[in-house]
C-alpha positions as CSV (number, residue, x, y, z in Angstrom):
1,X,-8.9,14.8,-18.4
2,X,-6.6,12.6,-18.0
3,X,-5.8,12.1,-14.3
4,X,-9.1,12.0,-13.2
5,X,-9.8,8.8,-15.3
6,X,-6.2,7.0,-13.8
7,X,-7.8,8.7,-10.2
8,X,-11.0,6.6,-10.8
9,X,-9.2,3.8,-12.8
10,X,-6.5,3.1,-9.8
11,X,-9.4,3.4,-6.8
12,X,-10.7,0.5,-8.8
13,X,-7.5,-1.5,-8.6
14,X,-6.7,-0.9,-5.6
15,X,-10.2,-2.0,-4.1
16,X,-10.3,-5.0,-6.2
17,X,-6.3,-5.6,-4.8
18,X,-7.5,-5.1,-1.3
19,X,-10.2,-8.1,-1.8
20,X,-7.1,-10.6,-2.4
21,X,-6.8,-12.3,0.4
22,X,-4.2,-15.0,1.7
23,X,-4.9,-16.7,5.2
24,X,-1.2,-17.2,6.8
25,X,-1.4,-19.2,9.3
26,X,1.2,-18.0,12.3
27,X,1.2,-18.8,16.1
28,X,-2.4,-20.9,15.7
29,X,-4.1,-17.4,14.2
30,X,-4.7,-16.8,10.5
31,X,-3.0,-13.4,9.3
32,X,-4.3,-12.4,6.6
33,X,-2.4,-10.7,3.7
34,X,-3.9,-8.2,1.0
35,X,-2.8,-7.1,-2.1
36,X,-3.2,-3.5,-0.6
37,X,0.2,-2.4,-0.3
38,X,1.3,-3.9,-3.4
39,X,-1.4,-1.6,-5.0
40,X,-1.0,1.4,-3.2
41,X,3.0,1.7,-4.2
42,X,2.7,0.8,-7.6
43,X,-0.5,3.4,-8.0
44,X,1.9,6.0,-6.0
45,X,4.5,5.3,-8.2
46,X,3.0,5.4,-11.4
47,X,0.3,8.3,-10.5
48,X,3.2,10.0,-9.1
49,X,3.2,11.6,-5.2
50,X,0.6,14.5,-5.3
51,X,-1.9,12.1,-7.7
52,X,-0.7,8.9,-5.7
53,X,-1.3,10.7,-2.2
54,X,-4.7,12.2,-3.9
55,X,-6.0,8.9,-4.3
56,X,-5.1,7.4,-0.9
57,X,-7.2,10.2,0.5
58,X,-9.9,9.1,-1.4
59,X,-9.9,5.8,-0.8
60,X,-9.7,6.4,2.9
61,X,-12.5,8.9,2.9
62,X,-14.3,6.6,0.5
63,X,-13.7,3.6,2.6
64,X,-14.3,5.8,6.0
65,X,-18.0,6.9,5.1
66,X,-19.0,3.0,4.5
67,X,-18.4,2.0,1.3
68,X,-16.6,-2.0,1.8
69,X,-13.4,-1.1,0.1
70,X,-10.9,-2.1,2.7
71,X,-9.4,-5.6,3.2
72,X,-11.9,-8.2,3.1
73,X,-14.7,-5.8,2.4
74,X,-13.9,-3.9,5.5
75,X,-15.1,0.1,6.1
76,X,-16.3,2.4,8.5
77,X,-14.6,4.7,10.9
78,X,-13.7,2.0,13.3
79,X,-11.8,0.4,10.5
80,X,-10.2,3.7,10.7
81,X,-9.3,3.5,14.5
82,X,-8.8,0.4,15.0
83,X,-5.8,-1.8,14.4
84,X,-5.9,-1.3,10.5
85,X,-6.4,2.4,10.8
86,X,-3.1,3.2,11.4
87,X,-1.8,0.8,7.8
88,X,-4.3,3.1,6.0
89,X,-3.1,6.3,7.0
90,X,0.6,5.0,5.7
91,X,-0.8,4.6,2.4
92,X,-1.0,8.5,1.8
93,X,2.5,8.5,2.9
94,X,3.9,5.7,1.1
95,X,2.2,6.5,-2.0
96,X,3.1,10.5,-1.9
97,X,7.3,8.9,-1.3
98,X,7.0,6.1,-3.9
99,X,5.7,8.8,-6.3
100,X,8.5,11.2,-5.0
101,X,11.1,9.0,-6.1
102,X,10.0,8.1,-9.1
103,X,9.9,11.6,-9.8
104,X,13.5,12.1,-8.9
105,X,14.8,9.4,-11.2
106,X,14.3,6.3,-9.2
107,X,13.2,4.5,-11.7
108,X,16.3,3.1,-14.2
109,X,17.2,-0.1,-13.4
110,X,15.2,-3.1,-11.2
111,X,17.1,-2.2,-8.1
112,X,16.1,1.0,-7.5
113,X,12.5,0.1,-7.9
114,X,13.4,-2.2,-5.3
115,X,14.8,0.6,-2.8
116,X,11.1,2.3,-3.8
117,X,8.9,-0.2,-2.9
118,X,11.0,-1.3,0.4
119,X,10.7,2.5,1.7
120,X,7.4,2.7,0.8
121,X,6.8,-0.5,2.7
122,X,8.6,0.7,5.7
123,X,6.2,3.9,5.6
124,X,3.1,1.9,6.0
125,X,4.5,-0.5,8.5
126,X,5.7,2.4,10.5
127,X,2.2,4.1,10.4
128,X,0.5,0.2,11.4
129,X,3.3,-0.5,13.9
130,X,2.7,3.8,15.1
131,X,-1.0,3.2,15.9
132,X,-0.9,-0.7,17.0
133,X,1.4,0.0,20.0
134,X,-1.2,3.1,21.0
135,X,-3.8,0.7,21.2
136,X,-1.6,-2.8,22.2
137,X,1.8,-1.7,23.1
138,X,5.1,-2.2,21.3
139,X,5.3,-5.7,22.1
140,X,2.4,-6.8,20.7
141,X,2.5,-4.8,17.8
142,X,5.6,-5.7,16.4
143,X,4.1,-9.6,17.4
144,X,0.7,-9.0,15.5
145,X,1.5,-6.3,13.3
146,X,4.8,-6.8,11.8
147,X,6.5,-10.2,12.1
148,X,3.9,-12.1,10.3
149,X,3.9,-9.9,7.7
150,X,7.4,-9.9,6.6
151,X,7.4,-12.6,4.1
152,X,4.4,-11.3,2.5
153,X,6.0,-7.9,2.3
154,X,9.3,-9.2,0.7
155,X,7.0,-10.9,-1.6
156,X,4.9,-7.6,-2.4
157,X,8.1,-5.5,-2.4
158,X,9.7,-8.0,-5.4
159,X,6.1,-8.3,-7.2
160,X,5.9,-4.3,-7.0
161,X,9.5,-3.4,-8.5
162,X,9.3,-5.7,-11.1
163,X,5.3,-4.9,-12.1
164,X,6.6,-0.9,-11.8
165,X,10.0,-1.7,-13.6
166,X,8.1,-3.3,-16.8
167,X,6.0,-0.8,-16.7
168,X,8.7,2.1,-17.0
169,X,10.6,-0.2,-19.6
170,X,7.1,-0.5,-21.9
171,X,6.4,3.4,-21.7
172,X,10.1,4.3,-22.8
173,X,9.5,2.3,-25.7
174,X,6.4,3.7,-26.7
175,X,8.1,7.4,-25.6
């Protein structure tokens, strides 16, 4: 009974993270930056990878069929094929490896949580970058769908460890 309430409980946080929105302003365009991936690692990490990757299905298929889950209320199939589709499919990735390696021990000291979160981070940038230079080419896609994101990245990668980190500390103290 458990996992299906943290199931329901982290597609709740991670829609509600996906409706934070910062306007970054790069190149005279506004990028905008979700609390998405920051969710979808620490819900992989904490639901662990087949729960983690479990829920990124559902929230894709959730999403995908129309309900305005995504980024800025976003859904729909062409949210799925167009130049987020290919961020969303990392999720199932990033969230099954962050789980992964907080399975095999990742998970004692700040740093590591660190390594977690930056491979996880990789994973959905590869998957974005993987389907934005289908549709753009590589050029543009590392322009549009990497560069400007960096900083926001870093920020979620540090935010992520230390959220998943003080988490881990608060359970082994209860355990």
């Amino acid at each position: 009974m458990k996992q299906p309430f943290l199931l329901l409980f982290s597609l709740i946080c991670l829609s509600a993270a996906a409706q934070i929105d910062i306007a970054v302003p790069i190149n005279n365009n506004e990028i905008p930056i979700s609390g998405q991936s920051f969710a979808v690692l620490v819900i992989g990490y904490l639901l662990g990878k087949k729960w983690g990757a479990i829920c990124m299905v559902l929230y894709i298929l959730l999403g995908g069929i129309g309900l305005p889950i995504f980024a800025d209320g976003g859904s729909g199939f062409q949210t799925l094929i167009g130049g987020s589709g290919g961020y969303l499919y990392g999720f199932i990735f990033a969230a099954f490896v962050a789980g992964m390696l907080n399975e095999m021990g990742w998970n004692q000291n700040l740093l590591q949580c660190i390594y977690v979160m930056t491979i996880g981070t990789i994973v959905i940038l590869f998957f974005g970058l993987l389907q934005l230079t289908f549709m753009y080419g590589f050029e543009k896609a590392l322009a549009y769908g990497l560069y400007p994101f960096i900083p926001g990245a870093i920020f979620k990668i540090l935010l992520g460890a230390i959220t998943v980190f003080l988490i881990e500390k608060w359970v082994r103290r209860l355990g």
